[in-house]
PDB file with one MODEL, atoms N, CA, C and O in Angstrom:
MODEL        1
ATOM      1  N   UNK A   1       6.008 -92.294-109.642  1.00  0.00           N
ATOM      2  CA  UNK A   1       5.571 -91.178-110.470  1.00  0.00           C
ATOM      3  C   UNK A   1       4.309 -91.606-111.214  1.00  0.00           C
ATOM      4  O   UNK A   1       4.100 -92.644-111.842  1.00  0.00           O
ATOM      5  N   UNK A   2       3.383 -90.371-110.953  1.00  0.00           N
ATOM      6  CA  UNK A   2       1.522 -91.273-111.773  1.00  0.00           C
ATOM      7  C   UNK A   2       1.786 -90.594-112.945  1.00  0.00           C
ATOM      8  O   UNK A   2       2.400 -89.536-113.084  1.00  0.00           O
ATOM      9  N   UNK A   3       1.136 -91.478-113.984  1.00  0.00           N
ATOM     10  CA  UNK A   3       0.932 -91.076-115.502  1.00  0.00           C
ATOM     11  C   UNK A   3       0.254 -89.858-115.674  1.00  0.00           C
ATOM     12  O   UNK A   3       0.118 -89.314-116.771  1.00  0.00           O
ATOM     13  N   UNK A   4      -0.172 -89.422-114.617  1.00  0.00           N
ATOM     14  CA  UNK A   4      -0.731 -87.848-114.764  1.00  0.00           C
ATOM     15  C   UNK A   4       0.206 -87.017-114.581  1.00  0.00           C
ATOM     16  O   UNK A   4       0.161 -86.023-115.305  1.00  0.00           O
ATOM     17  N   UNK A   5       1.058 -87.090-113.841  1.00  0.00           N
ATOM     18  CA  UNK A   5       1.769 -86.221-113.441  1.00  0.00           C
ATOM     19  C   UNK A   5       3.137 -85.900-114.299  1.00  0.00           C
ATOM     20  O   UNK A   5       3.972 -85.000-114.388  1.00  0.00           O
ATOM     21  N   UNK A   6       2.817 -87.354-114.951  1.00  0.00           N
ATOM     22  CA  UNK A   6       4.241 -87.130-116.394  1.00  0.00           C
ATOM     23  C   UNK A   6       3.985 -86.410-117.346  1.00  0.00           C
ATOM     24  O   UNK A   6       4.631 -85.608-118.020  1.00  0.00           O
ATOM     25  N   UNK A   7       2.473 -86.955-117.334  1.00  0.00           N
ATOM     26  CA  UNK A   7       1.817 -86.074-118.570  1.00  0.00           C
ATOM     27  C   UNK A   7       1.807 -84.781-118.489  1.00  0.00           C
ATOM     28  O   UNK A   7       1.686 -84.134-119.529  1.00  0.00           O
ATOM     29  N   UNK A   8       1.897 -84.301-117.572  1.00  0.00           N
ATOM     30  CA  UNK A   8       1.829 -82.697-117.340  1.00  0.00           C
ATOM     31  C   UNK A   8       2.791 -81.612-118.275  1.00  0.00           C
ATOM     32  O   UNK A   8       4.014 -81.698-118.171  1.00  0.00           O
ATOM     33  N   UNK A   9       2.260 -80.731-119.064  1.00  0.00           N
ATOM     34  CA  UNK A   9       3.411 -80.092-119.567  1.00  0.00           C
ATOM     35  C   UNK A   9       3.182 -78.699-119.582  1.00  0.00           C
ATOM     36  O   UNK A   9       2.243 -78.185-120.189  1.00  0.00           O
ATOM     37  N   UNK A  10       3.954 -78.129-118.980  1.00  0.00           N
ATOM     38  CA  UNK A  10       4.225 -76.522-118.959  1.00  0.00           C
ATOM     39  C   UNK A  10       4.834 -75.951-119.881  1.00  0.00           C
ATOM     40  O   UNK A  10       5.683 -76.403-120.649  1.00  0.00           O
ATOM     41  N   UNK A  11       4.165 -74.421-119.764  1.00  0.00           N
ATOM     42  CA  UNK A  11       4.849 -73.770-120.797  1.00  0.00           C
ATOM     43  C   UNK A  11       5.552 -72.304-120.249  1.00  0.00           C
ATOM     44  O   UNK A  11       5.147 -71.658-119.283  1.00  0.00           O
ATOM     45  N   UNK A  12       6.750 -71.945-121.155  1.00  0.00           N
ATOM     46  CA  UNK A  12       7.150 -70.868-120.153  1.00  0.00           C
ATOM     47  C   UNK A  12       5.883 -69.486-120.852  1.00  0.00           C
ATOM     48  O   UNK A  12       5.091 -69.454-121.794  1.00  0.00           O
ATOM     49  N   UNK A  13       6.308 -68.503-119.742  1.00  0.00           N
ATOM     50  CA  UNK A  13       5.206 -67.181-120.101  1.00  0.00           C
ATOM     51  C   UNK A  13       6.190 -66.450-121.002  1.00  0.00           C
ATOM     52  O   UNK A  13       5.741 -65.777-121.930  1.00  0.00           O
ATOM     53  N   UNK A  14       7.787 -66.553-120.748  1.00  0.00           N
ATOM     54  CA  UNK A  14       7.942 -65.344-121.386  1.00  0.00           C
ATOM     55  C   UNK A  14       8.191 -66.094-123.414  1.00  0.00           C
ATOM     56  O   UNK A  14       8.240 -65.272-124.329  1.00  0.00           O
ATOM     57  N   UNK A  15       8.281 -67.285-123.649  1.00  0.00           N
ATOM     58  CA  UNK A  15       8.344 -67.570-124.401  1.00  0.00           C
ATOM     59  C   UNK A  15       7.652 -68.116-125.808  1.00  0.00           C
ATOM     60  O   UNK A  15       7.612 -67.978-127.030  1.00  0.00           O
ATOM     61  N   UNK A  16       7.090 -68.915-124.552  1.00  0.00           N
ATOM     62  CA  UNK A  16       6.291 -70.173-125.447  1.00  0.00           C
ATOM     63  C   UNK A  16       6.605 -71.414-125.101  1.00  0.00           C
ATOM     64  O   UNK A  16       5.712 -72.118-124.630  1.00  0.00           O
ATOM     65  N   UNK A  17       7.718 -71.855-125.236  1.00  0.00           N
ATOM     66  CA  UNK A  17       8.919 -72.811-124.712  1.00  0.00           C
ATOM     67  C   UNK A  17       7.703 -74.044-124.191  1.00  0.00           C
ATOM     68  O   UNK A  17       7.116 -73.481-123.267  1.00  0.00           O
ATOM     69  N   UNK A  18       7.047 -75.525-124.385  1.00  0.00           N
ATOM     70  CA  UNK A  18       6.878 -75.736-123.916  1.00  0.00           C
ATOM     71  C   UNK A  18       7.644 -77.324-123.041  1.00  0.00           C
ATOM     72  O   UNK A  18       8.243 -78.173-123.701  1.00  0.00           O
ATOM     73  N   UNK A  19       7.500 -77.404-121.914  1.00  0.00           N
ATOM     74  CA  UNK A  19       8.078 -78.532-121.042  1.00  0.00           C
ATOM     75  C   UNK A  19       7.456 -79.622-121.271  1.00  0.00           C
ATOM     76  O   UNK A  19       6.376 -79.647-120.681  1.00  0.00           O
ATOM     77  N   UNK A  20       7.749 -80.852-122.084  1.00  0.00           N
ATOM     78  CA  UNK A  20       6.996 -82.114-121.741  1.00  0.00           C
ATOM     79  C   UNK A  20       8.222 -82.879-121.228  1.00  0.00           C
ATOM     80  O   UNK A  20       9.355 -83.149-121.628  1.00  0.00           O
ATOM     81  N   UNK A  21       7.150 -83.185-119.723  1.00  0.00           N
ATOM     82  CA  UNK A  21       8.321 -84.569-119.310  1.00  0.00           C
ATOM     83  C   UNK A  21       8.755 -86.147-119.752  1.00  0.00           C
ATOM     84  O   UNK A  21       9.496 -86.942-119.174  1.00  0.00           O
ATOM     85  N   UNK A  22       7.882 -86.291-121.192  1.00  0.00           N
ATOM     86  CA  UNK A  22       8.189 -87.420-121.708  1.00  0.00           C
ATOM     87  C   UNK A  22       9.893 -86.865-122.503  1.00  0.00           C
ATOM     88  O   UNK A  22      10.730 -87.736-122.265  1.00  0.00           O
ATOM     89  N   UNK A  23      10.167 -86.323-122.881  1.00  0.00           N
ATOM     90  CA  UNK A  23      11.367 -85.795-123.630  1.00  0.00           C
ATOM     91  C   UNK A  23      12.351 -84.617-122.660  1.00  0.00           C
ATOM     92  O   UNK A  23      13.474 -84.214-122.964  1.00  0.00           O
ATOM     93  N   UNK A  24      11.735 -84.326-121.728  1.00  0.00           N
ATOM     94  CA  UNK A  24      12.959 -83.671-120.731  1.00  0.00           C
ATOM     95  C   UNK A  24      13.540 -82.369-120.995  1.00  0.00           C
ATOM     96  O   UNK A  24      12.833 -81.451-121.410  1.00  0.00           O
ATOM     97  N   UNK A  25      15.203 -82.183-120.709  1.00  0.00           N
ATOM     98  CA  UNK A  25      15.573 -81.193-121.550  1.00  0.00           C
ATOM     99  C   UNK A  25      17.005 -81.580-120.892  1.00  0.00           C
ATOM    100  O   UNK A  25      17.750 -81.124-120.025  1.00  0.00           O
ATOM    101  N   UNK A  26      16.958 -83.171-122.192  1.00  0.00           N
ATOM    102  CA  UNK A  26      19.057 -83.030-121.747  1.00  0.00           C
ATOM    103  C   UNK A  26      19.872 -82.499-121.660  1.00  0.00           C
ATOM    104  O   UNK A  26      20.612 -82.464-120.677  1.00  0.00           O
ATOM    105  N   UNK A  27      20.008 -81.812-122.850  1.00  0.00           N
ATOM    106  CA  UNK A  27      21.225 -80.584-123.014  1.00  0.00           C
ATOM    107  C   UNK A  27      20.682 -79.476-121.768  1.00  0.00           C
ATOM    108  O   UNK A  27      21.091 -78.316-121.808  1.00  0.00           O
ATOM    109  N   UNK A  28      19.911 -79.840-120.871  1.00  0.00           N
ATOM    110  CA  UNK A  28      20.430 -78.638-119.272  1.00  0.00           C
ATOM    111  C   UNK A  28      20.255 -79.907-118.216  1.00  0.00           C
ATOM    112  O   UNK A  28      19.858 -79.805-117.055  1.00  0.00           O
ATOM    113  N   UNK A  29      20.595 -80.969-118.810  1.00  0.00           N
ATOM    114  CA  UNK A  29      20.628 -82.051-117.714  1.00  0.00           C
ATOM    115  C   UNK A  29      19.371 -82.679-116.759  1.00  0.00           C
ATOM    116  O   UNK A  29      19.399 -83.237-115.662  1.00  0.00           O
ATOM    117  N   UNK A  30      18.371 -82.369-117.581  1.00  0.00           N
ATOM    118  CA  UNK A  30      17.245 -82.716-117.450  1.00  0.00           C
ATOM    119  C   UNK A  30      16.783 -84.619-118.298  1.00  0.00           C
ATOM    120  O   UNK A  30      16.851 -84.694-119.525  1.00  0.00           O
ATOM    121  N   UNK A  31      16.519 -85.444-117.772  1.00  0.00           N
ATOM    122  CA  UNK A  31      16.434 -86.929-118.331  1.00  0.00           C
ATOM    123  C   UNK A  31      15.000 -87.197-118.750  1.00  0.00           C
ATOM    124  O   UNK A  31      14.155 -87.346-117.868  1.00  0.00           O
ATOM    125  N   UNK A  32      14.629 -87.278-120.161  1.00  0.00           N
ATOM    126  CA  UNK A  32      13.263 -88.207-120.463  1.00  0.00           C
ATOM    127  C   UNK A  32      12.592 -88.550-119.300  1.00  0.00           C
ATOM    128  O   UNK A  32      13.328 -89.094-118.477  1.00  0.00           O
ATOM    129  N   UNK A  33      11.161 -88.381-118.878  1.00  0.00           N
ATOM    130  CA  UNK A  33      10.687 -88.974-118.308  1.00  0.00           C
ATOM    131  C   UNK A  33      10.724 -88.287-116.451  1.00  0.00           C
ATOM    132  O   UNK A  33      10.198 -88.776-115.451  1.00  0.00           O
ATOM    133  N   UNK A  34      11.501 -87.109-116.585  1.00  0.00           N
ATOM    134  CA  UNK A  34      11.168 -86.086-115.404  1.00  0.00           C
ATOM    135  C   UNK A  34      10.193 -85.055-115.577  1.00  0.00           C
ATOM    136  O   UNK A  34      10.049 -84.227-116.477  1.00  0.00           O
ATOM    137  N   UNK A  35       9.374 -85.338-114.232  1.00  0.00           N
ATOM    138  CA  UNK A  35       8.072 -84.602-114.302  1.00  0.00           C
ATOM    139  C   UNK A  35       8.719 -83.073-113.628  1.00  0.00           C
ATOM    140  O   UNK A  35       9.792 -82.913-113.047  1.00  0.00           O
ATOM    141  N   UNK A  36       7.615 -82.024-113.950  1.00  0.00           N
ATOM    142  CA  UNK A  36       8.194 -80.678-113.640  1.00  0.00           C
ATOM    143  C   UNK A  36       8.532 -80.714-112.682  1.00  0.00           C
ATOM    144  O   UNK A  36       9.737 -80.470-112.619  1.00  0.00           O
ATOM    145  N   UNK A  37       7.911 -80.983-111.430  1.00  0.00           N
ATOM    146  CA  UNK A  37       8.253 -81.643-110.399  1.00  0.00           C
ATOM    147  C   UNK A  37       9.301 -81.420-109.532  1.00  0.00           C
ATOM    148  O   UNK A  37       9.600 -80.624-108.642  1.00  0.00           O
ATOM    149  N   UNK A  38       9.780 -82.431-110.111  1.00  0.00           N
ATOM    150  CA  UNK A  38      11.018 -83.197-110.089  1.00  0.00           C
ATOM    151  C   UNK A  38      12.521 -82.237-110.553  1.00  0.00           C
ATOM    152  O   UNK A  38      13.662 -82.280-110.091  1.00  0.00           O
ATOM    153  N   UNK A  39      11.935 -81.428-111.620  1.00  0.00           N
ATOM    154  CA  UNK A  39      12.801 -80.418-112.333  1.00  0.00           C
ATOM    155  C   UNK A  39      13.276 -79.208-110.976  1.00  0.00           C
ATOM    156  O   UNK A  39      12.556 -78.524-110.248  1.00  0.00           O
ATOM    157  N   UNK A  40      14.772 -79.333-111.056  1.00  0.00           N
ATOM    158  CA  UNK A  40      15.340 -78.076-110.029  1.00  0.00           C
ATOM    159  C   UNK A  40      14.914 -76.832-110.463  1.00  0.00           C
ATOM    160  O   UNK A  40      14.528 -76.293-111.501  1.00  0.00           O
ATOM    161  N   UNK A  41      15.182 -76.490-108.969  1.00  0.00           N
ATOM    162  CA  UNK A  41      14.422 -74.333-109.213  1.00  0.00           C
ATOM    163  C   UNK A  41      15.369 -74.281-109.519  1.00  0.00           C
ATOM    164  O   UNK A  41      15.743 -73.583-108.577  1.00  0.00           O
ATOM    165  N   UNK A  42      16.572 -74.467-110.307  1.00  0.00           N
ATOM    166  CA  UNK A  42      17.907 -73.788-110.815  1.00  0.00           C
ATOM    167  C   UNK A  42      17.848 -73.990-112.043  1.00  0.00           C
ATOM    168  O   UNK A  42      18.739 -73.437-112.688  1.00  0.00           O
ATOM    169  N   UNK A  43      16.937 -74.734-112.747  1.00  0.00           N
ATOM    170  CA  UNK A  43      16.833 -75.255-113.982  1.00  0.00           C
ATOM    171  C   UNK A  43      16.455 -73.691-114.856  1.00  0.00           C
ATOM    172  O   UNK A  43      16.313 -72.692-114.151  1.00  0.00           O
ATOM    173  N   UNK A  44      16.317 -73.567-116.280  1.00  0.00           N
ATOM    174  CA  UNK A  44      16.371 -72.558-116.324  1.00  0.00           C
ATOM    175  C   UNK A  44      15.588 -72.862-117.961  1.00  0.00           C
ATOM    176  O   UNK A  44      15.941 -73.919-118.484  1.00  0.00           O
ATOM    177  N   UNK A  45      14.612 -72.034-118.725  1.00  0.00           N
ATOM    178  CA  UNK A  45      14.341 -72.300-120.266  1.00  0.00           C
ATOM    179  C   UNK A  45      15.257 -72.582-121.112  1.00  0.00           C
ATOM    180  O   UNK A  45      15.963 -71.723-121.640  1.00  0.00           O
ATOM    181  N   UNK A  46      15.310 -73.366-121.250  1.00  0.00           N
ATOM    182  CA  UNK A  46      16.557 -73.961-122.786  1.00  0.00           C
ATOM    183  C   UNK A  46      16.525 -72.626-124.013  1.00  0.00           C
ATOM    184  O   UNK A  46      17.502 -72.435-124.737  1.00  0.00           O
ATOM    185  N   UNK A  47      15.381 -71.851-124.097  1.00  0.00           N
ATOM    186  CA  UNK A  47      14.634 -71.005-125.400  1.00  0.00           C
ATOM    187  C   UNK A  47      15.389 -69.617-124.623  1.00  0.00           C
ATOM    188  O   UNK A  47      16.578 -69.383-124.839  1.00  0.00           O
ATOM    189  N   UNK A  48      14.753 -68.942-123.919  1.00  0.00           N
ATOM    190  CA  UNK A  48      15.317 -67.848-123.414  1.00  0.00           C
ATOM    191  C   UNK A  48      15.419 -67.387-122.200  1.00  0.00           C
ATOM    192  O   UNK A  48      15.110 -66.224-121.943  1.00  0.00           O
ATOM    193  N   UNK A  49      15.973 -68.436-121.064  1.00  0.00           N
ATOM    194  CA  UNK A  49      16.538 -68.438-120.263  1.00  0.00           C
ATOM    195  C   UNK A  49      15.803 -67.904-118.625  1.00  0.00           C
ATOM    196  O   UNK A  49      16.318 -67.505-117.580  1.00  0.00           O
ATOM    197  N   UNK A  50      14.454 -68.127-119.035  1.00  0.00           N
ATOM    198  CA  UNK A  50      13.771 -67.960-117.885  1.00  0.00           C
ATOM    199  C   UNK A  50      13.370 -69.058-117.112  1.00  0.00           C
ATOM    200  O   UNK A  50      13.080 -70.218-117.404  1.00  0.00           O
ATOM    201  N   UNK A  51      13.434 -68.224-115.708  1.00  0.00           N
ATOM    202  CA  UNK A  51      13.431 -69.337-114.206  1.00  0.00           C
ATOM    203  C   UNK A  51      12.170 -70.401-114.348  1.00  0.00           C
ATOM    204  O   UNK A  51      11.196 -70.256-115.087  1.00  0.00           O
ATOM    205  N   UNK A  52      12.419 -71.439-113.507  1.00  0.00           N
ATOM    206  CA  UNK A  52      11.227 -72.693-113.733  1.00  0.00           C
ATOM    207  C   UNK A  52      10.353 -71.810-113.404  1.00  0.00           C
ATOM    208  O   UNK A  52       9.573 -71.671-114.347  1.00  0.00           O
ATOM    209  N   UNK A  53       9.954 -70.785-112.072  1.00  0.00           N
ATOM    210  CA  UNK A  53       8.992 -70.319-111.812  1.00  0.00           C
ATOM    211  C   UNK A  53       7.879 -69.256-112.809  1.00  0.00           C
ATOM    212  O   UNK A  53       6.741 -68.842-112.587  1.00  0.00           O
ATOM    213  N   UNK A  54       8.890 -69.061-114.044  1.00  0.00           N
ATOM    214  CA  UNK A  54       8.262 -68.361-115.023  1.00  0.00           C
ATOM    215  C   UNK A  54       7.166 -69.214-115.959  1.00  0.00           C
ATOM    216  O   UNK A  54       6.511 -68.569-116.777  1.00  0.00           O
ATOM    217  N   UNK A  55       6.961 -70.670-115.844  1.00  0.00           N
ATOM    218  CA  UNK A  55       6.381 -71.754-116.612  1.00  0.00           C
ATOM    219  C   UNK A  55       5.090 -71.861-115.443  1.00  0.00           C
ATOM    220  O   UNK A  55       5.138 -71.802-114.214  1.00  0.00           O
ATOM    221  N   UNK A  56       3.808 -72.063-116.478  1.00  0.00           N
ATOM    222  CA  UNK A  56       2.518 -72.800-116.048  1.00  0.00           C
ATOM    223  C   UNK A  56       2.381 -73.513-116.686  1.00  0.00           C
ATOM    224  O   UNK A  56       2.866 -73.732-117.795  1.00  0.00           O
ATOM    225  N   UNK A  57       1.460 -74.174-115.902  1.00  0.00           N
ATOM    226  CA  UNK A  57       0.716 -75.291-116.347  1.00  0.00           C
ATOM    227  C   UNK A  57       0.122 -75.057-117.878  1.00  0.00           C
ATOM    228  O   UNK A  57      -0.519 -74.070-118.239  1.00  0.00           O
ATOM    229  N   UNK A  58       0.543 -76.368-118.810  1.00  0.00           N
ATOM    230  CA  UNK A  58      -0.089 -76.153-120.252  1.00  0.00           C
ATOM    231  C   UNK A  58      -1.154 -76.835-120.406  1.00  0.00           C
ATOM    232  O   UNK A  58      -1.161 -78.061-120.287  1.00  0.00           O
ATOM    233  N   UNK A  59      -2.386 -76.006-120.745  1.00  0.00           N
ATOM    234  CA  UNK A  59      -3.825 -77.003-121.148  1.00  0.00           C
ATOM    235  C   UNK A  59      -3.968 -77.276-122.241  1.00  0.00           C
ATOM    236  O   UNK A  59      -5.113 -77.728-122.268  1.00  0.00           O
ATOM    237  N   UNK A  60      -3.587 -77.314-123.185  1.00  0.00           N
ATOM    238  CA  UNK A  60      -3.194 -77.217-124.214  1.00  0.00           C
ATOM    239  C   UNK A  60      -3.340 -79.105-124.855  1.00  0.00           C
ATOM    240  O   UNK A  60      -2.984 -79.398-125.997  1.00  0.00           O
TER     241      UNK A  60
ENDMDL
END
């Protein structure tokens, strides 16, 4: 996994919600240090419950 690609963090559209893969999202079984990637299409917003496919890329 490249340090770019960890670094990457998305955000969802319908929320705000954003994804950094240094901190994950345990409580949906997501581990520190998984890049979006890596994150299942079943995975879902921790905030309000929208699909991975609802998240872009954050430039931010």
């Amino acid at each position: 996994m490249s340090e770019t690609a960890t670094a990457q963090q998305w955000i969802c559209i319908s929320c705000g919600f954003i994804y950094d893969p240094e901190q994950g999202d345990p409580d949906g079984g997501i581990p520190p240090g998984t890049s979006f990637d890596d994150v299942p299409d079943d995975w879902f917003c921790p905030v309000c419950g929208a699909r991975k496919k609802d998240f872009e890329l954050h430039e931010g």
